[in-house]
C-alpha atoms as one frame of an Amber mdcrd trajectory, in Angstrom:
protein
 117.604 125.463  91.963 115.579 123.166  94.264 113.051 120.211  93.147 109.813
 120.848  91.491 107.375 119.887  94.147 104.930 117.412  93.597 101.553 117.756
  94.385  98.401 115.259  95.346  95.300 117.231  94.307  92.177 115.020  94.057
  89.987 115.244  91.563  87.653 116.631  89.978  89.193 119.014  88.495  87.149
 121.254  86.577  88.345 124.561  86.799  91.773 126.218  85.318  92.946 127.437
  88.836  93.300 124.144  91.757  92.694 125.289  95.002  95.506 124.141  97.769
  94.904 123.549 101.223  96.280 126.290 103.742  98.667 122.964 105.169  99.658
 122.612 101.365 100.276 126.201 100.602 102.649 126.681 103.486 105.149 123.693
 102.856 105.472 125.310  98.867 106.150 128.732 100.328 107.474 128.545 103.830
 109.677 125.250 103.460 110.692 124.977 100.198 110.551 128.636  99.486 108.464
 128.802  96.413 107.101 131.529  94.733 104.101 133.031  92.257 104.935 131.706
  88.771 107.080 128.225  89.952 106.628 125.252  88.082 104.572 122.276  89.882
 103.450 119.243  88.915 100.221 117.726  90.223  98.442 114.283  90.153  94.970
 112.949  91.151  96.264 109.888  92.472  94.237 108.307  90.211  96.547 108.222
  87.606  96.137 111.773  85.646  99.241 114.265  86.458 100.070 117.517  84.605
 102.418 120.246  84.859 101.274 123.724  86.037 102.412 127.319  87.753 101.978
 127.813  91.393  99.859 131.027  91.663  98.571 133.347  94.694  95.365 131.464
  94.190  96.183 127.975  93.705  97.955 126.278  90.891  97.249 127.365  87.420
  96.388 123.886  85.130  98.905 123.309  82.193  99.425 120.223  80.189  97.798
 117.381  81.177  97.577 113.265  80.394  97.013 109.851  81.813  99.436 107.607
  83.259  98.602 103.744  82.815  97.932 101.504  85.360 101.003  99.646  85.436
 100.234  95.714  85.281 100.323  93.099  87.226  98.420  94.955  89.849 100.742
  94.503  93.159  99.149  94.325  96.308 100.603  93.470  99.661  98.303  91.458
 102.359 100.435  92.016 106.158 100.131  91.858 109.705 101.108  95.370 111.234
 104.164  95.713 113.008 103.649  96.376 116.344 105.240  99.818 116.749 103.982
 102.928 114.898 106.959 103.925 113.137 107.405 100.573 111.702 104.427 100.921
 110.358 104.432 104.168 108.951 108.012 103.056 107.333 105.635 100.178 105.951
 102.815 102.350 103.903 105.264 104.753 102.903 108.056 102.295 101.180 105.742
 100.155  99.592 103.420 103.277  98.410 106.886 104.647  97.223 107.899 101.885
  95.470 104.791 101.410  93.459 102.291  99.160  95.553  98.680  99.340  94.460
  96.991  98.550  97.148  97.793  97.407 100.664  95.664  94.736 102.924  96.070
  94.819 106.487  95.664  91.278 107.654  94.104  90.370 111.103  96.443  86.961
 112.538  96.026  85.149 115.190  99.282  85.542 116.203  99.670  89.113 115.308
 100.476  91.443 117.963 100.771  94.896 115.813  97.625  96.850 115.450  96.538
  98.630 111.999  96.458 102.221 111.895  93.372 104.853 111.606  92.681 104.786
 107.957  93.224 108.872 108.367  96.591 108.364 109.056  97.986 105.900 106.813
  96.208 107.443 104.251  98.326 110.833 104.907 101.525 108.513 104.884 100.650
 107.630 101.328 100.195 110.791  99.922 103.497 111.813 101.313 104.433 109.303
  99.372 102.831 109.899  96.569 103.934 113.267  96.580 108.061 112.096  97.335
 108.012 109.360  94.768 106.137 111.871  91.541 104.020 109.291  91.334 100.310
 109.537  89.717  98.400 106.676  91.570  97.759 106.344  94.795  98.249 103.344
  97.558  95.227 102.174  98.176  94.810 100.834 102.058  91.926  98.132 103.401
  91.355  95.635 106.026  91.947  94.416 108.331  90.319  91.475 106.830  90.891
  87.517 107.903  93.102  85.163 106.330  90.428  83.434 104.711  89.888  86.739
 102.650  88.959  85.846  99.156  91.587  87.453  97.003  90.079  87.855  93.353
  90.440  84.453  91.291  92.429  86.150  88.704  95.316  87.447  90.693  98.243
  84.845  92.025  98.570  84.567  95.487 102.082  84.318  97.283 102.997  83.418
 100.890 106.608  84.890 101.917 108.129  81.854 103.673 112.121  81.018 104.536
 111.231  77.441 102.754 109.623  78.810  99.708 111.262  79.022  96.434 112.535
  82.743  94.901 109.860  85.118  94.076 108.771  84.772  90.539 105.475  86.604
  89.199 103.307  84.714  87.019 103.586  86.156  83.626 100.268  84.630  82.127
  98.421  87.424  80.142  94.826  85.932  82.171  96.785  87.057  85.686  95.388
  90.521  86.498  97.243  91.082  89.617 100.092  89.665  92.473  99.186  89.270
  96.033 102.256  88.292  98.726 101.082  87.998 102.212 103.116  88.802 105.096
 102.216  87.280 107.957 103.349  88.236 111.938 106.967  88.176 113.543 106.046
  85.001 115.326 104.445  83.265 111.775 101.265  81.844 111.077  99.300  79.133
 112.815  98.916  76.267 110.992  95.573  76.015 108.819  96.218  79.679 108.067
  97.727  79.737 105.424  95.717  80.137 102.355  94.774  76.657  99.747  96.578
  77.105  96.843  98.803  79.811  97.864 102.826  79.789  96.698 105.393  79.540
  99.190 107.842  82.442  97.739 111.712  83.352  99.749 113.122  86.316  99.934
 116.073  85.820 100.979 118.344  83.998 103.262 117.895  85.503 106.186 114.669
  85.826 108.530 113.366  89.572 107.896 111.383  91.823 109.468 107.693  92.394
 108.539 108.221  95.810 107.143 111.693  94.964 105.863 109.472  91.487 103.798
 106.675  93.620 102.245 109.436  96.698 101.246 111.860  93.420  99.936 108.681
  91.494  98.518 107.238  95.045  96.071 110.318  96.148  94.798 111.312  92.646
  93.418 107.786  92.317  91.821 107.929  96.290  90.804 110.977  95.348  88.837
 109.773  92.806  86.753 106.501  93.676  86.067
């Protein structure tokens, strides 16, 4: 008996039967084999999922409910590898693990380039889609280090010299932000004023390997 597939199906939805996209209908019934009648489950990335039957048509609706926002709000602020799989490995670990949002960061010593929005997009839902998940990675920038994050969420610089990461726990903090910056570091001056200096770990890490290391510490103890 194989795995219920997951499905990303934006909203809205208004009618009992979902329509799939000819791409989607032939991964359910040429790769994993599914059938008329199969059980699915389906999200709008925004956070409602329900459980439905896979029909000739589409997907037939079934029970349905929200999934919270899980809080703090995690979002990652890094300069792109340089190599496209390295990226892609990027979007799709931290969207797996349960980033919320993901900040491509223009450096002055970055050499990586961000992808079409298109693309990393499709890596998420993927994703999405692998992980049952119910809300989607959202994807920006690239934006300048002297982005304004918003005031409420606490900003963290990974950094060999900073101390272990530790989320703030105050009820008034909304949301997390770590910032990766490029293999060769940041200039000075670029880091951002009032920003915490957070390790994580002993050894120097890849940027991919940082932001994957840096989500699934905070996904753990939020």
């Amino acid at each position: 008996m194989g795995q219920r597939p997951h499905l990303y199906l934006p909203a809205p939805w208004v009618d009992p039967l979902l329509v799939l996209q000819p791409g989607m209908r032939h991964h359910l019934e040429r790769v994993l084999r599914k059938k008329p009648g199969d059980a699915v489950s389906y999200t709008d990335g925004a956070g409602s999922g329900g459980l439905g039957r896979l029909r000739l048509e589409g997907v037939e609706r079934g029970v349905e409910k929200l999934h919270p926002q899980p809080t703090p709000q995690i979002v990652v602020g890094v300069a792109p590898p340089r190599s496209t799989s390295r990226v892609r490995t990027l979007v799709e670990k931290v969207a797996e693990l349960g980033c919320d949002r993901l900040v491509w960061l223009s450096t002055m010593h970055g050499e990586g380039r961000a992808p079409a929005h298109e693309k990393a997009s499709a890596w998420a839902v993927a994703a999405l889609q692998q992980s049952r998940g119910h809300h989607l990675l959202q994807i920006g920038g690239p934006v300048s280090m002297d982005h304004e994050w918003p005031r409420n969420y606490q900003v963290l610089v990974a950094d060999r010299d900073g101390t272990t990461v530790q989320p703030d726990t105050d009820e008034a903090t909304e949301g997390v932000v770590v910032v990766i910056g490029p293999e060769s570091g940041f200039s000075p001056g670029e880091v951002p004023d009032g920003a915490s200096l957070i390790r994580l770990g002993a050894k120097v890490l890849r940027v991919e390997t940082a932001a994957i290391a840096a989500v699934a510490l905070l996904a753990a103890r939020r």
